[in-house]
KENU-372651 format. One record per atom (N, C-alpha, C): x, z, y; residue number from 1; residue in three letters; atom name. Coordinates in steps of 0.001 Angstrom, whole numbers. Layout:
<node <X Z Y> NUM "ALA" "CA">
...
END
This chain:
<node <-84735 96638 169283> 1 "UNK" "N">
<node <-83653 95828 168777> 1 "UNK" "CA">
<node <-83355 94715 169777> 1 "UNK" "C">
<node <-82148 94361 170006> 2 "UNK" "N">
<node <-81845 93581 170851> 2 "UNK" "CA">
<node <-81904 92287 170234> 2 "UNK" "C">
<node <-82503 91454 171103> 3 "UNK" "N">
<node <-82495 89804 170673> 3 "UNK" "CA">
<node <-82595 88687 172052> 3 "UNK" "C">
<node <-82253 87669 171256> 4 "UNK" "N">
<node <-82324 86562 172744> 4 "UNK" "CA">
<node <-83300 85278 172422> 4 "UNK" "C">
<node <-83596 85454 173100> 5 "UNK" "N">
<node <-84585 83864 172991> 5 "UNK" "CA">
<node <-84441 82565 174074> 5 "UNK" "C">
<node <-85006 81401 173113> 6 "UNK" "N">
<node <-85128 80545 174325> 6 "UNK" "CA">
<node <-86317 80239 174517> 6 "UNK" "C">
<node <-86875 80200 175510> 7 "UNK" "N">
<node <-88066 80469 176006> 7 "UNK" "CA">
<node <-88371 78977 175948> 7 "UNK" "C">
<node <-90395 78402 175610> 8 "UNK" "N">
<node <-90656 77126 175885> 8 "UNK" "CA">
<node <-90549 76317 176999> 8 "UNK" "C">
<node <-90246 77129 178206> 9 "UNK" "N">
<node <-89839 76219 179239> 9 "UNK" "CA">
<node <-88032 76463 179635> 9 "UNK" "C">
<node <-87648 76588 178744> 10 "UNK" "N">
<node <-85851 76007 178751> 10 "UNK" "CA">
<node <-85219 77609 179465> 10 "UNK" "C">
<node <-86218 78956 179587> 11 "UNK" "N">
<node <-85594 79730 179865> 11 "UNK" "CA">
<node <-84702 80848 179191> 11 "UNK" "C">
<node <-84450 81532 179374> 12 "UNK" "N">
<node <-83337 82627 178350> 12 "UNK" "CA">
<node <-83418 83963 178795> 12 "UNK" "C">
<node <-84445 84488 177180> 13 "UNK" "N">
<node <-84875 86293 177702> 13 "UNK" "CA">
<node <-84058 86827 176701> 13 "UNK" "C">
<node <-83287 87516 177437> 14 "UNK" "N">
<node <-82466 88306 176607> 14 "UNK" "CA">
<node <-82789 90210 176658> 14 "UNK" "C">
<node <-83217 90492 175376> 15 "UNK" "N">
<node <-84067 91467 175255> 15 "UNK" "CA">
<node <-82697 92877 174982> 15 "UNK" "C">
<node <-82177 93630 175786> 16 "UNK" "N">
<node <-81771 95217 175432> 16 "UNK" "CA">
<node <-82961 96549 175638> 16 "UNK" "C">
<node <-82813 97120 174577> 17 "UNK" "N">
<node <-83336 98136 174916> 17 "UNK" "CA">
<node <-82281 99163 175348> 17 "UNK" "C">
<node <-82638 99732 176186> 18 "UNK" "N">
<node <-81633 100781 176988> 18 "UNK" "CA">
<node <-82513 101868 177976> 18 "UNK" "C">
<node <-81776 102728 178542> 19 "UNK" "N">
<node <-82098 103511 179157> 19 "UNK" "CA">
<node <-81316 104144 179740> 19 "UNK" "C">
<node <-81650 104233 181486> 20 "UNK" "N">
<node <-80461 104455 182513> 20 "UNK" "CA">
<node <-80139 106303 182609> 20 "UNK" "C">
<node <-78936 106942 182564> 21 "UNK" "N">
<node <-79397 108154 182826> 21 "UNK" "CA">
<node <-77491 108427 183671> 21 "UNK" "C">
<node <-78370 109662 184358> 22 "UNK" "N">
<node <-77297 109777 185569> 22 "UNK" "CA">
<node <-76243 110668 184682> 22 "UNK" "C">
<node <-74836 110475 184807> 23 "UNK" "N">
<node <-73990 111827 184245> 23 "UNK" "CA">
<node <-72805 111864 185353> 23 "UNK" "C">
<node <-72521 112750 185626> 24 "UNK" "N">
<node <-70969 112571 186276> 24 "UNK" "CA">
<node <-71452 112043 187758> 24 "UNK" "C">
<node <-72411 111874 188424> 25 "UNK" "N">
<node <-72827 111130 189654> 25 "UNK" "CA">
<node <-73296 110088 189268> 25 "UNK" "C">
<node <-72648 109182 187929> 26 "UNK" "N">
<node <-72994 107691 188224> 26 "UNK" "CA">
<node <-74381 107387 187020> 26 "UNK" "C">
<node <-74652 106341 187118> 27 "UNK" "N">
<node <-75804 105392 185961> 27 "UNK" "CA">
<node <-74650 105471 185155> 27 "UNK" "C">
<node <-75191 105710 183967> 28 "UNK" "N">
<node <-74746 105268 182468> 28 "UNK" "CA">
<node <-75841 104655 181720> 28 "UNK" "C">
<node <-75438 103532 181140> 29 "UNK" "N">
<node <-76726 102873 180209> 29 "UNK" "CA">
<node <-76543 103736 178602> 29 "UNK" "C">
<node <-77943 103852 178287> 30 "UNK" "N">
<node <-77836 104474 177022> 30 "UNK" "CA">
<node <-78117 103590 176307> 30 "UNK" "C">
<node <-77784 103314 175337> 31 "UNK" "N">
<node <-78915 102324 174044> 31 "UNK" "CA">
<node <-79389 102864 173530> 31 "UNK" "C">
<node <-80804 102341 173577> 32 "UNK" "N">
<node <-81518 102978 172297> 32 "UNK" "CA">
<node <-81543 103419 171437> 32 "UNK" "C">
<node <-81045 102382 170532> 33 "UNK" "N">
<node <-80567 102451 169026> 33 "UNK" "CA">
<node <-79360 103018 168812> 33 "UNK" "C">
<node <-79093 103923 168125> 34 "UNK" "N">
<node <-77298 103959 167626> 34 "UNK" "CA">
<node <-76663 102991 166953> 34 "UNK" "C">
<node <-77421 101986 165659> 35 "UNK" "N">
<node <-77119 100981 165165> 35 "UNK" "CA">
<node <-77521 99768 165792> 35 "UNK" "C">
<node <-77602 99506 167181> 36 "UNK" "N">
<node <-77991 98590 167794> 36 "UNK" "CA">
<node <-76549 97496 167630> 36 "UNK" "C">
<node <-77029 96178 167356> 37 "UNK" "N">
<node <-75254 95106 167034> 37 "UNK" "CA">
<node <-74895 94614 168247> 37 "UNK" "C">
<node <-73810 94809 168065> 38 "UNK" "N">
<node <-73303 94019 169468> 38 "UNK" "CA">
<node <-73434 92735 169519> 38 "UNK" "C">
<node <-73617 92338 170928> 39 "UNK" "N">
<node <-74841 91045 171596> 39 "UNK" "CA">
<node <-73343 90610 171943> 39 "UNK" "C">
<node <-72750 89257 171479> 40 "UNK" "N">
<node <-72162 88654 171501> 40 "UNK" "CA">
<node <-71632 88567 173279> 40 "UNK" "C">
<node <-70493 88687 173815> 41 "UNK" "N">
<node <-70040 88287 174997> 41 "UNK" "CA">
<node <-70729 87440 175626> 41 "UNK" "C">
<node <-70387 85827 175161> 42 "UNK" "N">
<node <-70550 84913 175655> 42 "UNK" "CA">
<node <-72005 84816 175908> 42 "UNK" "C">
<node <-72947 84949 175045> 43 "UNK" "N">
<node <-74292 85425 175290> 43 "UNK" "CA">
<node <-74302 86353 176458> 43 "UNK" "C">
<node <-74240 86950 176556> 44 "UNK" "N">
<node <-74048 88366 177335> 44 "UNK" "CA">
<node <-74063 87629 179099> 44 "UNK" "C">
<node <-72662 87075 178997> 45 "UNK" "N">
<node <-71840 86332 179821> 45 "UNK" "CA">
<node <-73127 85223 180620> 45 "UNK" "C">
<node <-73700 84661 179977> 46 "UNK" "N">
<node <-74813 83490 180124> 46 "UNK" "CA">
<node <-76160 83887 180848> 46 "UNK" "C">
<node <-76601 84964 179898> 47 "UNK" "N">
<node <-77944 85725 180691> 47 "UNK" "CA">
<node <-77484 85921 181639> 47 "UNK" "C">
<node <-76003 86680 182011> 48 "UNK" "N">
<node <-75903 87282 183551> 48 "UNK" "CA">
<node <-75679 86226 184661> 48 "UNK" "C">
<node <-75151 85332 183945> 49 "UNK" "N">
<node <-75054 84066 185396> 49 "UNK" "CA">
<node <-75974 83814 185604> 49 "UNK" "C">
<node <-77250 83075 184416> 50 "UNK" "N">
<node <-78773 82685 184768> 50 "UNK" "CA">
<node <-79526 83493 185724> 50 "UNK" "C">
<node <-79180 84734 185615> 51 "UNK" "N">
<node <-80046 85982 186068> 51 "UNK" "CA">
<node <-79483 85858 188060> 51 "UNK" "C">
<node <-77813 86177 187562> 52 "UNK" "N">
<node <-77619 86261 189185> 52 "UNK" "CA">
<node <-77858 84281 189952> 52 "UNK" "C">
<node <-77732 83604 189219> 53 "UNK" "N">
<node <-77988 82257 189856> 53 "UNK" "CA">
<node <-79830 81721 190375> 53 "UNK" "C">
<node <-80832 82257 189283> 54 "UNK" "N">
<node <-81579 82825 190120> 54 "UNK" "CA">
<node <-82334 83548 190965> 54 "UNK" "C">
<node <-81044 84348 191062> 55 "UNK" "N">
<node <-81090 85715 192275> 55 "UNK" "CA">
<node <-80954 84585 193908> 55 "UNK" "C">
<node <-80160 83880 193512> 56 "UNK" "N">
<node <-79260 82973 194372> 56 "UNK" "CA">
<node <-80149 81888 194959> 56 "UNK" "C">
<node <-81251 81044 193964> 57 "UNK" "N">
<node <-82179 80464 194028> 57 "UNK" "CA">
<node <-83170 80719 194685> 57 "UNK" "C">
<node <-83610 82040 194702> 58 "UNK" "N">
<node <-85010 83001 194851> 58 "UNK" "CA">
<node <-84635 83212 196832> 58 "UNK" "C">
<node <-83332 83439 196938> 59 "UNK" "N">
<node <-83458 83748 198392> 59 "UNK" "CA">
<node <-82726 85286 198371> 59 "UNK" "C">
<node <-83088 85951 197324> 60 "UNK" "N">
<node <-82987 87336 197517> 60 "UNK" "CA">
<node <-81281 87656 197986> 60 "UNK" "C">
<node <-80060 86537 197338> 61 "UNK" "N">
<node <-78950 87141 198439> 61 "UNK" "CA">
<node <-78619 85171 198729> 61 "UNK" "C">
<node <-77652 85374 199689> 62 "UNK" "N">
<node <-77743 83648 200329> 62 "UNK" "CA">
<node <-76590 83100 199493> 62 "UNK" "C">
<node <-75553 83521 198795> 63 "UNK" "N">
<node <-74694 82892 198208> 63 "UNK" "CA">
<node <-73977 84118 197266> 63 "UNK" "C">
<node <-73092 83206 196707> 64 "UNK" "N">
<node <-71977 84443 195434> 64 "UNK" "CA">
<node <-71481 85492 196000> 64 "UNK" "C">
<node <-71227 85630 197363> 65 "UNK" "N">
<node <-70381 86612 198242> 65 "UNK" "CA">
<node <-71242 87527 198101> 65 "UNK" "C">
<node <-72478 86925 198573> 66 "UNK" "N">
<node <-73582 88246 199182> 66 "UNK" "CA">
<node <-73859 88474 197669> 66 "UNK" "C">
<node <-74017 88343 196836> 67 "UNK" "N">
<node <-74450 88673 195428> 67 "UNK" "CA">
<node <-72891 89904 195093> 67 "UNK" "C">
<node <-71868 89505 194985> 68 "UNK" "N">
<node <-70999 89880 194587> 68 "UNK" "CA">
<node <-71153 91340 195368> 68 "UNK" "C">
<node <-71094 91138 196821> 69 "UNK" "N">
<node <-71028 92715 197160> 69 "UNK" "CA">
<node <-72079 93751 196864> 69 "UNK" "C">
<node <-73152 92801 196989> 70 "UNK" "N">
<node <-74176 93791 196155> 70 "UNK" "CA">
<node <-74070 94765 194999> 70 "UNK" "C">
<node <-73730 93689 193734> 71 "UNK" "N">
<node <-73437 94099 192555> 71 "UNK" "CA">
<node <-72271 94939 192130> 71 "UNK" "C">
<node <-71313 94561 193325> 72 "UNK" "N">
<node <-69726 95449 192863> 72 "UNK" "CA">
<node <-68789 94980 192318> 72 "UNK" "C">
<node <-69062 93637 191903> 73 "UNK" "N">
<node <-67916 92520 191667> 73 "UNK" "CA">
<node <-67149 91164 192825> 73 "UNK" "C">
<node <-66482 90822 192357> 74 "UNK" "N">
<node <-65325 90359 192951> 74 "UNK" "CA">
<node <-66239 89069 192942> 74 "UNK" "C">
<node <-66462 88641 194234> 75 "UNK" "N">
<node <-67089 86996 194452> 75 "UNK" "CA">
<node <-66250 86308 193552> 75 "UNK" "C">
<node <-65057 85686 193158> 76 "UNK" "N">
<node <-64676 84866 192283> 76 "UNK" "CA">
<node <-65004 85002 191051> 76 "UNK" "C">
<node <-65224 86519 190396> 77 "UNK" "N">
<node <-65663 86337 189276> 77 "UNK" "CA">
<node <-66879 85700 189096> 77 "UNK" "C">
<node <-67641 86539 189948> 78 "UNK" "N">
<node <-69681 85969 190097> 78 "UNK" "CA">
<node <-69214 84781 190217> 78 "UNK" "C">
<node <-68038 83591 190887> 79 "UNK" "N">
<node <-68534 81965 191028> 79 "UNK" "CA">
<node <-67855 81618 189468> 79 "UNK" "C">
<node <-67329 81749 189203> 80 "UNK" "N">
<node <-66995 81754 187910> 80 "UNK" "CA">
<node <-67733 81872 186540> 80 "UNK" "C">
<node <-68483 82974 186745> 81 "UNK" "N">
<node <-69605 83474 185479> 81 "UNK" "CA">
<node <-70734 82609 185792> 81 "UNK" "C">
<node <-70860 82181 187269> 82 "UNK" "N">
<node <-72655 80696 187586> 82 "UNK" "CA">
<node <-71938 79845 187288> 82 "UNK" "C">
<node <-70937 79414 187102> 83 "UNK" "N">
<node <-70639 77843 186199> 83 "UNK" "CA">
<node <-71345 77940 184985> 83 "UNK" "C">
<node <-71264 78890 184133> 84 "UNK" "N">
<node <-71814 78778 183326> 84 "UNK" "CA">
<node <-73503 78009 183086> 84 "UNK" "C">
<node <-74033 78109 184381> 85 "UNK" "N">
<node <-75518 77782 184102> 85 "UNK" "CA">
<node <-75336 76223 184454> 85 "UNK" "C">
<node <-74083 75074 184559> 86 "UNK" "N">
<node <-73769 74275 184546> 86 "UNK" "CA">
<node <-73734 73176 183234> 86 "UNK" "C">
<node <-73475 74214 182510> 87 "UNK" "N">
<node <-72746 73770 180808> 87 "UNK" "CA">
<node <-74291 72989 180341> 87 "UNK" "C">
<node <-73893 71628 179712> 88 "UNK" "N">
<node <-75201 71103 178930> 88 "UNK" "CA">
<node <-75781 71689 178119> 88 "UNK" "C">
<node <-77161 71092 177830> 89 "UNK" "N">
<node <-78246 72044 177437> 89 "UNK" "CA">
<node <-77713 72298 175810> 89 "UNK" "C">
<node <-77256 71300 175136> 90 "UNK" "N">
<node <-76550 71174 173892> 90 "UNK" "CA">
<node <-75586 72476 173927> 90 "UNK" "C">
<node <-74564 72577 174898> 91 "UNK" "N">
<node <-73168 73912 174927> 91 "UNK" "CA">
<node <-74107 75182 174731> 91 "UNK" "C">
<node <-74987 75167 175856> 92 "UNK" "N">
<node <-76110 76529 175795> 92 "UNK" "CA">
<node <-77039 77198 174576> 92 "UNK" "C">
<node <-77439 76314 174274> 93 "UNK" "N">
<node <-77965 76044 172782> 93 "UNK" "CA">
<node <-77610 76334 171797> 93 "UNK" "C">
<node <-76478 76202 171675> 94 "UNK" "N">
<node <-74878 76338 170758> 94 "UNK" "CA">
<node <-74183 77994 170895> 94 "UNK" "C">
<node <-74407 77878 171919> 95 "UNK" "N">
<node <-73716 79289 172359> 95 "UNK" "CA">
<node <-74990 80285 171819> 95 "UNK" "C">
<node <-76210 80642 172214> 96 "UNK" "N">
<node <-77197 81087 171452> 96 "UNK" "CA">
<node <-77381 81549 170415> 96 "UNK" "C">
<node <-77240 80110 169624> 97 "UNK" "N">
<node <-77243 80475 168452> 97 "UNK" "CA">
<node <-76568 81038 167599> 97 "UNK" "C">
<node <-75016 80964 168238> 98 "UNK" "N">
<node <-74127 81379 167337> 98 "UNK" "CA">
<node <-72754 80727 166852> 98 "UNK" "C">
<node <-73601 78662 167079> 99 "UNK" "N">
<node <-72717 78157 166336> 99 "UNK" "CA">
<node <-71216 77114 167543> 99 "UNK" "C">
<node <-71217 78100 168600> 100 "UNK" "N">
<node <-70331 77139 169360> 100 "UNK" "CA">
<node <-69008 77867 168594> 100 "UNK" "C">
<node <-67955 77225 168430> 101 "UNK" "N">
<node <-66712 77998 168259> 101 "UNK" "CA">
<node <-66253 78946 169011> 101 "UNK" "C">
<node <-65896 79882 167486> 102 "UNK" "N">
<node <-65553 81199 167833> 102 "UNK" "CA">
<node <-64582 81430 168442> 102 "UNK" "C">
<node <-63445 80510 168560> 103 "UNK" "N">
<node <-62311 80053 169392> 103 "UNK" "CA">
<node <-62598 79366 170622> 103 "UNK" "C">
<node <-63236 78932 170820> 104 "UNK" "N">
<node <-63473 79115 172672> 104 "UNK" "CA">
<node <-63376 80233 173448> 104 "UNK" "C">
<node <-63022 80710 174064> 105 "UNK" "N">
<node <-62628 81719 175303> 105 "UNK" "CA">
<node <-63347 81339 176051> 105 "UNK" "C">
<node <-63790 82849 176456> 106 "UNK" "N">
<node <-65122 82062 177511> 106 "UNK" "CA">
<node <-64496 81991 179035> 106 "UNK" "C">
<node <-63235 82291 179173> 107 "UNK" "N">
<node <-62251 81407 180839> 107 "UNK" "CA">
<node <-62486 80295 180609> 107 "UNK" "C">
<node <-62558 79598 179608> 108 "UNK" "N">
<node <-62148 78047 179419> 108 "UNK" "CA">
<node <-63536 77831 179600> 108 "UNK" "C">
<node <-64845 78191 179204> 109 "UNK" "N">
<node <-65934 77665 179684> 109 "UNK" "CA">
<node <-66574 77860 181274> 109 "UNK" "C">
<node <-65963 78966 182238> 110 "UNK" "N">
<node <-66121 79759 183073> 110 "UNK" "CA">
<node <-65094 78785 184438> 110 "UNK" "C">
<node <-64153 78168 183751> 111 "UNK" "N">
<node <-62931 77451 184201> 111 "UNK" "CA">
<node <-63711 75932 185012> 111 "UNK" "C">
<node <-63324 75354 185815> 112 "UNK" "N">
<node <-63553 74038 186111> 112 "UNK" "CA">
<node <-64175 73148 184811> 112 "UNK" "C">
<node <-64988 72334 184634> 113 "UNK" "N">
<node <-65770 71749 183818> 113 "UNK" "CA">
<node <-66088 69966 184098> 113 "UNK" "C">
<node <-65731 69611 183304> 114 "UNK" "N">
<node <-66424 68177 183581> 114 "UNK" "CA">
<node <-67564 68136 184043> 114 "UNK" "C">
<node <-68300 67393 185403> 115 "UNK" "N">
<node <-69946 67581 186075> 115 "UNK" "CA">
<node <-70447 66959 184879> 115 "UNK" "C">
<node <-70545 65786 183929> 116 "UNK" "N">
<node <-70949 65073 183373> 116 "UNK" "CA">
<node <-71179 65937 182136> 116 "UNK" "C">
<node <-72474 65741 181572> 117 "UNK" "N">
<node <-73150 66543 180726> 117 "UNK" "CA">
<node <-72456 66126 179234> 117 "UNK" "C">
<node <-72176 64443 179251> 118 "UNK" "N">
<node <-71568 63903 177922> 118 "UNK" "CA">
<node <-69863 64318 178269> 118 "UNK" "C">
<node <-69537 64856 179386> 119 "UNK" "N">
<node <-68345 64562 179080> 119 "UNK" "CA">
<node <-67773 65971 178448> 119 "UNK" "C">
<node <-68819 67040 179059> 120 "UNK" "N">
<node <-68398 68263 178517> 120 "UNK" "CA">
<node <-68941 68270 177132> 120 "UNK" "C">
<node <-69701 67684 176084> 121 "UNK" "N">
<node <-69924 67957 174731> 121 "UNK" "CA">
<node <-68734 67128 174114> 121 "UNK" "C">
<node <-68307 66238 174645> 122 "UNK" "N">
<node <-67003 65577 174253> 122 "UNK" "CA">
<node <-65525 66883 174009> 122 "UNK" "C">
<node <-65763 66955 175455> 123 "UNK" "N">
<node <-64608 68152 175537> 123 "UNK" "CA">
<node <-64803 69022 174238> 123 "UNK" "C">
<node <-65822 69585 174299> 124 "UNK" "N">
<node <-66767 70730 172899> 124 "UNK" "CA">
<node <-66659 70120 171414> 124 "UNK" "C">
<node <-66401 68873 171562> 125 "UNK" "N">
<node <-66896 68283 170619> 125 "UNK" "CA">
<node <-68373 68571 169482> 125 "UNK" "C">
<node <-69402 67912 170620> 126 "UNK" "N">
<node <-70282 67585 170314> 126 "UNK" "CA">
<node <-70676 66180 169637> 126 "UNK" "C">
<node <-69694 65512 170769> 127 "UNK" "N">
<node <-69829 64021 170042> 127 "UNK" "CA">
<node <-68825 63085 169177> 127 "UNK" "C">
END
């Protein structure tokens, strides 16, 4: 069953079960489950920036470009989707759980951002 956690040191394991199998030439992911629920976008959206930002961290590619060609996406999207690991710990938190609004679009979180941690829960209305 798929689930996400936040880990005691502020990290984010986001659990699919799946399984890769070749058809047609290419990888297709299988899911496990047939009744497996769908894992919310924006969630979705979050693990993958954390994941490729510390791809980015680690050394393993030197910036979004070199990540992007790797993976098969368009460098602007990849700089776009690591803003996300920008957003205060409160937005992240929120998003997790469930309870950030369902009317946010995640361009608008993905989009240019206030640097200031209070200024983006303002924006969110956090405060």
């Amino acid at each position: 069953m798929s689930e996400v956690k936040v880990l005691d040191n502020g990290n984010i394991l986001v659990t699919v079960p799946i399984s890769l199998r070749f058809r047609s030439g290419r990888k297709r992911v299988i899911f496990q489950e047939n009744d497996t629920p769908e894992i919310d976008p924006l969630v979705m959206n979050l693990a993958r920036a954390f994941r490729w930002q510390a791809l980015i961290d680690s050394g393993t590619y030197r910036n979004t470009v070199d990540l992007a060609e790797a993976i098969g996406k368009d460098p602007a999207f990849v700089a776009r989707m690591i803003r996300l690991t920008l957003l205060a710990p409160e937005i992240v938190h929120a998003i997790l759980a469930g309870t950030l609004q369902k009317s946010i679009p995640i361009n608008m979180l993905s989009k240019t951002m206030p640097e200031r941690w209070a200024d983006q829960k303002k924006l969110f209305g956090f405060e």
